[in-house]
C-alpha positions in Angstrom: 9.8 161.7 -53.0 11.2 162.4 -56.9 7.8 163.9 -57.7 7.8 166.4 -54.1 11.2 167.6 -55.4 10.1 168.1 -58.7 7.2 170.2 -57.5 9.4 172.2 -55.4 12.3 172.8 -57.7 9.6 175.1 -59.6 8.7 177.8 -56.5 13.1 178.1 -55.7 13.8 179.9 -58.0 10.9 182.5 -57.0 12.1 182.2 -53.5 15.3 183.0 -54.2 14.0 186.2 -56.6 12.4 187.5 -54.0 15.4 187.1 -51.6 17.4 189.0 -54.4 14.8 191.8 -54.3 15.0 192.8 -51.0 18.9 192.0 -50.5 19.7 194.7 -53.4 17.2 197.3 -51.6 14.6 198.8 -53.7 13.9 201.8 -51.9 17.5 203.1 -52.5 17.7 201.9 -56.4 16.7 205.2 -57.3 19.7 207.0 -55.3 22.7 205.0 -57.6 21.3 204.9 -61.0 19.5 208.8 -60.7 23.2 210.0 -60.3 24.6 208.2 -63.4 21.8 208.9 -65.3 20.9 212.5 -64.9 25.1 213.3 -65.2 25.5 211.6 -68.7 22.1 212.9 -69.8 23.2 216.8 -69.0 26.9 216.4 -70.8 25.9 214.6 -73.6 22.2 215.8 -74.5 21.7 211.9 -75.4 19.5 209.1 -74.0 21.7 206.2 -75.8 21.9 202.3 -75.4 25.2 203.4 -72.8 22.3 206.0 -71.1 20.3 202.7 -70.4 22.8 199.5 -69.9 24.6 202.4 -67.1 21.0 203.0 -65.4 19.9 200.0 -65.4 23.7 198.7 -63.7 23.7 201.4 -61.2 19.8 200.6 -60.6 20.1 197.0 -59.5 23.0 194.8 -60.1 25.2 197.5 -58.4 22.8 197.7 -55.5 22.4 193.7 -55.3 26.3 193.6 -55.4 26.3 196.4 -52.4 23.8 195.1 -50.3 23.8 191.6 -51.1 27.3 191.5 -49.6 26.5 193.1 -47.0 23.7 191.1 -45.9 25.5 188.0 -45.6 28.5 189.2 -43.6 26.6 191.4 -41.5 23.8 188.4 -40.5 24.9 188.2 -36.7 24.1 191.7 -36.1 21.7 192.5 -38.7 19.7 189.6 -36.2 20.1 192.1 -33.0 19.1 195.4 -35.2 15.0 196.1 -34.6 15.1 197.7 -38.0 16.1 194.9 -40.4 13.9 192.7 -42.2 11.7 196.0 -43.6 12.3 198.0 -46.3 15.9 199.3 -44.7 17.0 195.9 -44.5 16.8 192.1 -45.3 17.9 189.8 -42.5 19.3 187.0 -45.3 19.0 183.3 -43.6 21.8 180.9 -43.9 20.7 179.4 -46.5 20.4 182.2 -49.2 23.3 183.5 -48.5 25.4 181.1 -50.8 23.5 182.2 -53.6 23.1 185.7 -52.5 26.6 186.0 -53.1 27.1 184.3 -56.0 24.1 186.4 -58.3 25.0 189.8 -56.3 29.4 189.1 -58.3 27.6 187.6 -61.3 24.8 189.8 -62.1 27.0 193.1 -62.9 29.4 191.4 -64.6 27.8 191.5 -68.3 26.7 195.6 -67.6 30.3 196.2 -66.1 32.1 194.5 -69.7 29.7 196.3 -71.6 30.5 199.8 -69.8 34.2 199.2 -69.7 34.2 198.4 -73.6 31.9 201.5 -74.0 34.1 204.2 -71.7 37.2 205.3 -71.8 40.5 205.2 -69.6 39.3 207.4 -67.3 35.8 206.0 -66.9 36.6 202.8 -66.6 39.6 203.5 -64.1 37.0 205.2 -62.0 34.5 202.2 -62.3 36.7 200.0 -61.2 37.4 202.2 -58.1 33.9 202.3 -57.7 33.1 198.5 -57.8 35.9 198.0 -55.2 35.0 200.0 -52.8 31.1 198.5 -53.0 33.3 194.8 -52.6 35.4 196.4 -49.6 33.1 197.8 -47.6 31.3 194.8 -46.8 34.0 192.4 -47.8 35.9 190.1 -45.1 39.5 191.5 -44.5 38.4 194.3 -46.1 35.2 195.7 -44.4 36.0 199.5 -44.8 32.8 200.2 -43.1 34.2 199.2 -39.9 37.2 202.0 -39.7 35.3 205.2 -38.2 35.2 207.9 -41.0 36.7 206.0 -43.8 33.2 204.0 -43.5 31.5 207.5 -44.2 33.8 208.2 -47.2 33.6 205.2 -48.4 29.8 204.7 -48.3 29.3 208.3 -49.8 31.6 207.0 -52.8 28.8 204.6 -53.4 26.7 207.3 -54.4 28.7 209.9 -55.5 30.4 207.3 -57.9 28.2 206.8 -59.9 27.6 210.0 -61.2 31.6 210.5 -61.6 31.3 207.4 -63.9 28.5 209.1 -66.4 30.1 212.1 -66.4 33.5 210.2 -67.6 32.2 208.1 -69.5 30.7 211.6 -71.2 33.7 213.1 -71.9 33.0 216.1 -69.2 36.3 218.2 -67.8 36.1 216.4 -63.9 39.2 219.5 -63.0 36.2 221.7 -64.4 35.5 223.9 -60.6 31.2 224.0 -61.1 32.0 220.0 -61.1 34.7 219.8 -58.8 32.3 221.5 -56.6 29.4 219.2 -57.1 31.0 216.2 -56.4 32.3 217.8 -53.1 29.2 218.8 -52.1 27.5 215.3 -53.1 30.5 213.2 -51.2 29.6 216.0 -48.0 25.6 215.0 -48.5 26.8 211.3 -48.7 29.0 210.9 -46.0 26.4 212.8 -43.5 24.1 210.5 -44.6 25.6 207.1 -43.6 26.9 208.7 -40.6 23.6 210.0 -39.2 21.9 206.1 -40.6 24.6 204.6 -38.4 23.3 206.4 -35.1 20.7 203.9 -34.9 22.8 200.8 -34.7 24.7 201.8 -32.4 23.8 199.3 -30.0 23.4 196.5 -31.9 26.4 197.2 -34.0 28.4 197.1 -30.9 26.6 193.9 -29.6 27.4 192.1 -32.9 30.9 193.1 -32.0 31.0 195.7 -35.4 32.5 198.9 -35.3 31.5 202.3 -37.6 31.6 205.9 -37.4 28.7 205.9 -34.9 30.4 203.3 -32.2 33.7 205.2 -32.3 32.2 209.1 -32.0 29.3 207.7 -29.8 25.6 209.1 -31.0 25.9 212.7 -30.2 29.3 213.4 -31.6 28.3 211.7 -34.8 24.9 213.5 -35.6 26.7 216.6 -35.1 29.5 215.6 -37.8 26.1 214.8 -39.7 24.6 218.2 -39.2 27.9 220.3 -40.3 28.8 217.7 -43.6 24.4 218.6 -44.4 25.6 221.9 -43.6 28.9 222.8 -45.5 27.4 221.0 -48.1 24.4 223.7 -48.9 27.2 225.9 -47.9 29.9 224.6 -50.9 26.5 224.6 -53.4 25.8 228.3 -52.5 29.0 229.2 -54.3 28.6 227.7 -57.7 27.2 229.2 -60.5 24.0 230.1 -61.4 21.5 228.0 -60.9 23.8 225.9 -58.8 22.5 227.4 -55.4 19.3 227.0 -55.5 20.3 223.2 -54.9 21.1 224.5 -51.7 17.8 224.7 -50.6 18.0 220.5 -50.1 20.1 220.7 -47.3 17.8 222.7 -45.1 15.2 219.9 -44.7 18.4 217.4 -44.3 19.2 219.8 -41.0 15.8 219.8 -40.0 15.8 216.3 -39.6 19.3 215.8 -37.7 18.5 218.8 -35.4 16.3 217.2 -32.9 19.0 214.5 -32.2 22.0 217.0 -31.4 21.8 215.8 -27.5 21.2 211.9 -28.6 22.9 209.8 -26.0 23.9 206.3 -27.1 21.6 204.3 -25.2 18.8 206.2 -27.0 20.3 206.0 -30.1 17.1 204.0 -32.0 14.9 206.8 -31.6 17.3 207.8 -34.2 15.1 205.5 -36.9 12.5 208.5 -36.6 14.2 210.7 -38.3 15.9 208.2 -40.9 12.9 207.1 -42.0 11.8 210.9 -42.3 15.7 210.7 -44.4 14.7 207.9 -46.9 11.5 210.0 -48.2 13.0 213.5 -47.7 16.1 211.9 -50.8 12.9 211.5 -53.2 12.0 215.3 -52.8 16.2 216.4 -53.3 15.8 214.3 -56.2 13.0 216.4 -57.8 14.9 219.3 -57.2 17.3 218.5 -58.2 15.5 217.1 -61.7 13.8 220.6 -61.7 17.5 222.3 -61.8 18.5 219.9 -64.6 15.1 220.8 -67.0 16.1 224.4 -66.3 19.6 224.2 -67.2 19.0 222.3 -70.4 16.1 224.3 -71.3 17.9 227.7 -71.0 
C-alpha cells in the first residue's frame, strides 16, 4: 500500500497544476495584465523588472486569486450552468477546492510585496483596492457580485484596475481629463461586459439560489444596459484627444454583438452564450487596436 501511495504522491501535484490552470482562466489572462502593462509602458517609455513582476501578477496569480475564489463558492451553481467546465469556466470538485484556495491567497502574495515596496502611496492604496474587491466579489459575506449593479462595477474594477495601478505606479497625473476619460470609458466597456456575460446564467444563477445584475433586471432589461454602457463608452472615447477616438471604433463590433439579443426573454436567456463566445474573441481584436493606437502615439 506505502509503495501505491508513493507512486501516486508524484502525478498530485500535476493534478492539482492543472486544476490551477483552468481555475485562474487562461483565455482572460491577457485582459488583466495587457491593461497594466501597456499603461506603465506608455508613461514611462521603460520595460523594467516592475514592467515584468506587474505583468506577470496581473497575468496569473491575480486571475487564479479572482477565479479560483470564485470557483469554489460558486460550485452549486457553476454544477447547473451548461457552460462551465470549458474554457469559460472550471467546475472545481470538492476536493480541489481546499487547495484551490489556499495557492489562489498564496500565489500573489510575493508579486503584491514586491509591487507594494516598488510603488508609491498612491499605487499601492489603489492595489489594495484592487485586491479587495477581486476577494469581495466572490468572498462569503462579502460576495459583491450578488448586489445587482454593484456586481457590474465591481467586476469592471477587475479590469480597469489594473491599468490604474501601472499608471500610479508610473507617476502619471490620474486628475489628468485624456485619462480621467479613459478610465471612464474602460470601467463603461467593463461593466457592459459582465452584465451582458451574466444574461446567460440567468437561469441557473437563480436555480443555485445566486442573485446578479442579470436576475434582478431580467435578460432583456440587462442587455440593453449592456448595449448603452458599449455605447456611451465609444461615445466618452469620441471626445478625447487625438488619436483617442479612433479607439472608438471597438465598441461598434461590441454593439453588433448585443443587438440581436435586445428582445431576449429570460427563459431563452442561454442563447445568450452565442454571442459571448462571439465577446471573448472580439476582446483579442480591441486589444490590437488598441496596441496599434499605443505604437502610434509613442512613435509620433
Amino acid at each position: 500500500m506505502s509503495s501505491s501511495i508513493a507512486k501516486a504522491n508524484p502525478i498530485a501535484p500535476m493534478a492539482l497544476l492543472r486544476q490551477l490552470f483552468w481555475a485562474s482562466r487562461p483565455i482572460s489572462w491577457i485582459n488583466t495584465a495587457y491593461p497594466f502593462g501597456l499603461a506603465y509602458a506608455l508613461a514611462t517609455g521603460r520595460l523594467d523588472l516592475t514592467f515584468w513582476v506587474g505583468c506577470l501578477f496581473f497575468l496569473i496569480p491575480y486571475n487564479l486569486l479572482m477565479y479560483g475564489i470564485n470557483d469554489v463558492f460558486d460550485y452549486e451553481s457553476d454544477l447547473r450552468n451548461p457552460r462551465k467546465g470549458s474554457i469559460e469556466g472550471a467546475i472545481l470538485d470538492k476536493k480541489w477546492h481546499k487547495p484551490t484556495l489556499l495557492w489562489s491567497f498564496l500565489l500573489p502574495v510575493p508579486f503584491a510585496v514586491y509591487l507594494f515596496a516598488a510603488g508609491n502611496l498612491t499605487s499601492g492604496l489603489f492595489l489594495a483596492l484592487f485586491l479587495f474587491a477581486v476577494i469581495a466579489y466572490s468572498a462569503p459575506k462579502l460576495r459583491f457580485k450578488e448586489i445587482p449593479l454593484l456586481d457590474s462595477i465591481t467586476s469592471a474594477s477587475h479590469f480597469v484596475g489594473p491599468m490604474i495601478v501601472g499608471l500610479a505606479m508610473a507617476g502619471a497625473d490620474l486628475k489628468d481629463g485624456g485619462v480621467i476619460k479613459i478610465i471612464s470609458a474602460f470601467t463603461l466597456w467593463g461593466m457592459a461586459s459582465h452584465a451582458f456575460g451574466a444574461v446567460q446564467d440567468i437561469q441557473a444563477d437563480r436555480e443555485g439560489g445566486l442573485a446578479s445584475i442579470a436576475t434582478s433586471f431580467g435578460a432583456k432589461d440587462t442587455v440593453r444596459f449592456a448595449f448603452a454602457a458599449y455605447f456611451f463608452a465609444g461615445c466618452i472615447l469620441l471626445t478625447g484627444a487625438w488619436p483617442i477616438p479612433l479607439a472608438a471604433i471597438a465598441a461598434i463590433p461590441y454593439l453588433w454583438i448585443v443587438a440581436p439579443f435586445w428582445n431576449l426573454k429570460d427563459e431563452a436567456c442561454e442563447v445568450a452564450n452565442l454571442g459571448w463566445r462571439r465577446f471573448i474573441w472580439l476582446n483579442f481584436f480591441a486589444g490590437f487596436l488598441v496596441t496599434m493606437l499605443a505604437i502610434y502615439v509613442s512613435w509620433k
